[in-house]
Every structure is written in C-alpha cells, then in structure tokens.
C-alpha positions in Angstrom: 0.0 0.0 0.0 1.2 3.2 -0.4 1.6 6.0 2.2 -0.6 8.9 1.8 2.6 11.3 0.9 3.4 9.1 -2.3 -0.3 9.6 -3.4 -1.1 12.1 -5.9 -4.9 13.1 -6.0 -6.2 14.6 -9.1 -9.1 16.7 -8.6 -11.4 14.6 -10.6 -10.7 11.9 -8.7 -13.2 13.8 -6.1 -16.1 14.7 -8.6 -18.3 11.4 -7.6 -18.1 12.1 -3.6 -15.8 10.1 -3.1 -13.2 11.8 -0.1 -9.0 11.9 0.0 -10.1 9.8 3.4 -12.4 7.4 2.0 -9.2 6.7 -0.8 -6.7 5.9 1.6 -8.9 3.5 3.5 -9.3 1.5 0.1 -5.8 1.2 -0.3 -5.2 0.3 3.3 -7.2 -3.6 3.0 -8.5 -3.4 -0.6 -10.0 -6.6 -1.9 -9.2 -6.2 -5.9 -6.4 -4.8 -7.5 -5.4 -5.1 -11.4 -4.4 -3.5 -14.1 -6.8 -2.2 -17.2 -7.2 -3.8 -19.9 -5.6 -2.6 -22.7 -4.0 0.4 -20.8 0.1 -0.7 -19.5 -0.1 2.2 -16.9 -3.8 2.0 -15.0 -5.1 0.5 -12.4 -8.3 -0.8 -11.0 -8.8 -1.0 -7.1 -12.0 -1.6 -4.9 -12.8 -1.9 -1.4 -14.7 -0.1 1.1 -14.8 3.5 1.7 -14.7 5.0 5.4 -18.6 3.8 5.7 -18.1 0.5 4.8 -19.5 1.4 1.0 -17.8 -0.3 -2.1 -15.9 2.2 -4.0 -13.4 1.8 -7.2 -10.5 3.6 -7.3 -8.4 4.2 -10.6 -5.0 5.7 -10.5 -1.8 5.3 -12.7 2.1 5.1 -11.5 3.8 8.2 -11.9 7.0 6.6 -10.7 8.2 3.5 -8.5 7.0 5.2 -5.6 4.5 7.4 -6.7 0.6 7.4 -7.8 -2.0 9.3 -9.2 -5.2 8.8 -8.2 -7.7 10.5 -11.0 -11.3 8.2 -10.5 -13.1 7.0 -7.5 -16.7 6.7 -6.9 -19.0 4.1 -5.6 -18.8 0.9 -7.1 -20.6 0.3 -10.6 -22.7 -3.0 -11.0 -20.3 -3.8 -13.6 -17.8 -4.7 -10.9 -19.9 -6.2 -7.7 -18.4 -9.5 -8.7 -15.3 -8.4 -8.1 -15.9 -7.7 -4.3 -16.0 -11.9 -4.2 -12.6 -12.0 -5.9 
C-alpha cells in the first residue's frame, strides 16, 4: 500500500463524492487490484470507503513510488463481482 505522501490526487478523482479519506482507506485492505485492460499504466482498485461502501478507485504510476489517483466513486454494478474475488 502506499503512504498517503506518495499519493497524488487529481481533482477529478473527487467529482463522484468520493473523499482523500475514503481513498486511503481502500488502499489500506483493498480486496481487488489489477491492471486495465488494454492500458500498461492504469489501475483498477475496490474496497470499502470509510462507511463500509464499495468504492473503485483508478489511478496510474507516476514513478516506483508514486501514484495518481484521478477516478473513485461508488462501485458500478459492472464490478460487484469483483468484491467476491
């Protein structure tokens, strides 16, 4: 998991509700992490926000020890099954 200083948060990454606080407590325990399809440098991540809600987090790798988080929001149907993962 990364520490909060090596995480870069784009401002649309906030546009869904989605809080700085609710981010970092998906990366802290998150159940599903992979790579896009078709994309070398994005990421897919989902666990639970502060409230226990599902949430999907997309970020890319701006370096080895550095990320930038630009999408999270509540979880889409598209990817419930993924919580069982």
């Amino acid at each position: 998991m990364p520490n909060k200083g090596s995480i870069k948060f784009n401002r649309a990454a906030f546009k869904h509700g989605v809080t700085e606080a609710d981010i970092l407590c998906a990366f802290q325990t998150y159940i599903f992490e992979d790579p896009v399809e078709g994309d070398d440098n994005k990421f897919l991540l989902i666990d639970f926000d502060t409230k226990a809600n599902p949430v999907e987090v997309v970020y890319n790798r701006i370096d080895t020890d550095r990320i930038n988080v630009f999408h999270a929001m509540p979880l889409r149907p598209e990817y419930e099954a993924l919580l069982e993962h």
